[in-house]
C-alpha positions in Angstrom: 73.7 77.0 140.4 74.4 73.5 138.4 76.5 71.5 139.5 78.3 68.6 137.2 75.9 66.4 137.8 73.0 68.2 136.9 75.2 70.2 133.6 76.0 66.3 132.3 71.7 65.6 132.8 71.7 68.7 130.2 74.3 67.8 128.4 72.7 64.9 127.5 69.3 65.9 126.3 71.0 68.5 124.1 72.8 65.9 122.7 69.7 63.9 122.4 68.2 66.5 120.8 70.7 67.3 118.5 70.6 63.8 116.9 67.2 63.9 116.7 67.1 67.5 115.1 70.4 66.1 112.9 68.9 62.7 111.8 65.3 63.3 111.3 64.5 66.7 110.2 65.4 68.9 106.7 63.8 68.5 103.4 62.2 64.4 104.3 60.2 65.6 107.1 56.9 66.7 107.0 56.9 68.5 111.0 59.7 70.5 109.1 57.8 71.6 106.1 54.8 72.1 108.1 56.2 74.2 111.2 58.2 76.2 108.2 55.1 76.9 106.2 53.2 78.5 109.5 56.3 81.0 110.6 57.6 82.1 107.2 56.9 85.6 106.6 57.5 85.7 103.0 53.7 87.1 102.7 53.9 89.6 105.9 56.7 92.6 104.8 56.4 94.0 108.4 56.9 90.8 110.2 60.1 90.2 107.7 61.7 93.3 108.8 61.1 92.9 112.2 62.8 89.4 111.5 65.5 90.7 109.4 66.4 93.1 112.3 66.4 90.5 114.9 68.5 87.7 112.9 71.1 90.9 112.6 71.6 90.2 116.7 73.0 86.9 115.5 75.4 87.5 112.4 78.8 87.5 113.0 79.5 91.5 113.2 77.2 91.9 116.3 78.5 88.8 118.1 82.7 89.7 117.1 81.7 92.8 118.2 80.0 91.8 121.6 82.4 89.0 122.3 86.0 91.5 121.7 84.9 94.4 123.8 83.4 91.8 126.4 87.3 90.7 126.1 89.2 93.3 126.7 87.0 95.0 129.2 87.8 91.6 131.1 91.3 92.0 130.4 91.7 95.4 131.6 90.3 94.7 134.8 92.7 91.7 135.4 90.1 89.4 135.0 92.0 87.3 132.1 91.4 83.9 133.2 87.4 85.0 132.5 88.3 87.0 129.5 90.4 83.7 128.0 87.6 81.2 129.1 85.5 83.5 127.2 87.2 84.1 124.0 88.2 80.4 123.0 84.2 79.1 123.9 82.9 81.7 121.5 85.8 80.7 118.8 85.3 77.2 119.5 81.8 77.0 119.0 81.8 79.0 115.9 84.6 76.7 114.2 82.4 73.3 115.4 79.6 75.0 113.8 80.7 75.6 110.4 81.9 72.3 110.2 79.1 70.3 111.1 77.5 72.3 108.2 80.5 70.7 106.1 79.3 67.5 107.6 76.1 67.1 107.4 75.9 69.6 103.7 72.3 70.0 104.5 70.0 71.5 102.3 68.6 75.0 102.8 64.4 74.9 102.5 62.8 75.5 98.8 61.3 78.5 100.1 61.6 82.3 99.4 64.9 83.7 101.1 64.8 86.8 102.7 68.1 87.4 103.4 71.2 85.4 101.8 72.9 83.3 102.9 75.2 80.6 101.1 76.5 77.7 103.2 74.5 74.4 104.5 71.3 74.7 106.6 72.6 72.5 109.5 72.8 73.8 112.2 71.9 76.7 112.0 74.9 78.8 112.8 72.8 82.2 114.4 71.2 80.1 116.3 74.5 78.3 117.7 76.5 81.5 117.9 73.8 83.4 119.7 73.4 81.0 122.1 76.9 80.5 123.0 77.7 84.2 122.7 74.6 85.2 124.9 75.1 82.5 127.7 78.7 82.8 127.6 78.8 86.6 128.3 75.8 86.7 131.0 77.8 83.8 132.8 80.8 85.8 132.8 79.8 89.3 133.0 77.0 88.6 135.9 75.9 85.7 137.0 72.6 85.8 137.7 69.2 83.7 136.6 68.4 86.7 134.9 71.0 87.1 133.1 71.0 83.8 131.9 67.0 83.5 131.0 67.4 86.9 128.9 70.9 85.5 126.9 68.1 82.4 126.3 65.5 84.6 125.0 67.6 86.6 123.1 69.0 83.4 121.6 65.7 82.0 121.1 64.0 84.9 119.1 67.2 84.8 116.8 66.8 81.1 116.2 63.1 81.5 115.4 63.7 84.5 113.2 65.6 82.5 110.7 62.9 80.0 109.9 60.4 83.4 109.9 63.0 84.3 107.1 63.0 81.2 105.2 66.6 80.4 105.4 66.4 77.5 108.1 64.3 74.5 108.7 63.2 74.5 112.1 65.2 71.2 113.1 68.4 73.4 112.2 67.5 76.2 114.4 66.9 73.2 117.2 70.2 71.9 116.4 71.9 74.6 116.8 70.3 75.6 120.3 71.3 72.1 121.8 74.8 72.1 120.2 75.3 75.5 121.9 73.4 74.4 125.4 75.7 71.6 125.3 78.8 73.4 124.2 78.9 76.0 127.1 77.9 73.1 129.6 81.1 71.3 128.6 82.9 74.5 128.7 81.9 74.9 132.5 82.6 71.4 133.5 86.1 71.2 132.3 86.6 75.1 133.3 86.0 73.6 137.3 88.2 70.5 136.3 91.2 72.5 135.2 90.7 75.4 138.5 88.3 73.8 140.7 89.1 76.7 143.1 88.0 79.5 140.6 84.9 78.1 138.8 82.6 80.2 136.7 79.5 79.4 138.1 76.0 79.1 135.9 73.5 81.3 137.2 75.1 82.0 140.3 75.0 85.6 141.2 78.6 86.9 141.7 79.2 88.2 145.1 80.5 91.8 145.4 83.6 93.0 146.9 
């Protein structure tokens, strides 16, 4: 289980990162263009597919969809405190994403798109979403370390499937893994400010009974 202390350490390096990713990477850098040029799969039509189906986990029907029943099931088991908590993280998160694309009116790379898309590249918002959708709902709906690593993994094959797409450069998908990490963090820390009684733990299996 994290504790403050340890969720502000995190918080910190995502922010870190997020900079980094925000500040350094897009068309001017050459890691970019280079670590885009190795996973695209503009030349491999399997591999595209396979991408195409996987970025589908993080578009905004699968995650709406996920996050609403994930609600009410919450609800209708009088757990609404957990059902709110998890409702305005997922909303949150998705309206900061969309404007730091506003902000920051990245560029998307000069490569072959695989799928459309048609707002700024940074951050990437599947990446974001998924990660804040994923985390959020294995915090909530279980608990436990594997819970958590799986939301992760899950997050982290959608991330990597929109650079395999063309659609992202890699420092967008990065960006958009640290703003989420740091998001839900934040989310937790002020949830155990507000009800330090009833906190939603991180990784914490929930006891039964």
């Amino acid at each position: 289980m994290l504790h403050d202390r340890g969720r502000l350490a995190l918080i910190g390096a995502a922010a870190v990162v997020w900079a980094a990713a925000a500040h350094f990477g897009g068309p001017a850098s050459s890691a970019d263009a280079a670590l885009l040029a190795a996973l695209h799969a503009g030349q491999i039509p399997g591999l595209a597919t396979a991408a195409r189906v996987v970025t589908e986990l993080g578009g905004w029907i699968a995650l709406t969809a996920a996050t609403a029943s994930a609600v009410i099931w919450l609800w209708l088991r009088q757990r609404r405190r957990e059902a709110l908590f998890l409702f305005l993280v997922v909303a949150g998160a998705r309206l900061a994403a969309a404007a730091q694309k506003h902000v920051f009116a990245r560029e998307r790379p000069d490569v072959a798109h695989l799928v459309d898309v048609s707002s700024a590249s940074f951050p990437s918002g599947h990446a974001a979403n998924s990660l804040v959708t994923f985390l959020v709902l294995a915090v909530v709906l279980s608990g436990s370390r594997s819970a958590v690593g799986l939301a992760v993994a899950f997050a982290g094959c959608v991330g990597i499937s929109r650079v395999m797409l063309g659609v992202h450069w890699p420092s967008d998908v990065l960006g958009g893994w640290a703003f989420g990490l740091a998001w839900v963090l934040a989310a937790l820390c002020i949830s155990d400010r507000l009800r330090p009684g009833a906190a939603i733990p991180l990784a914490s299996p929930r006891r039964k009974g």
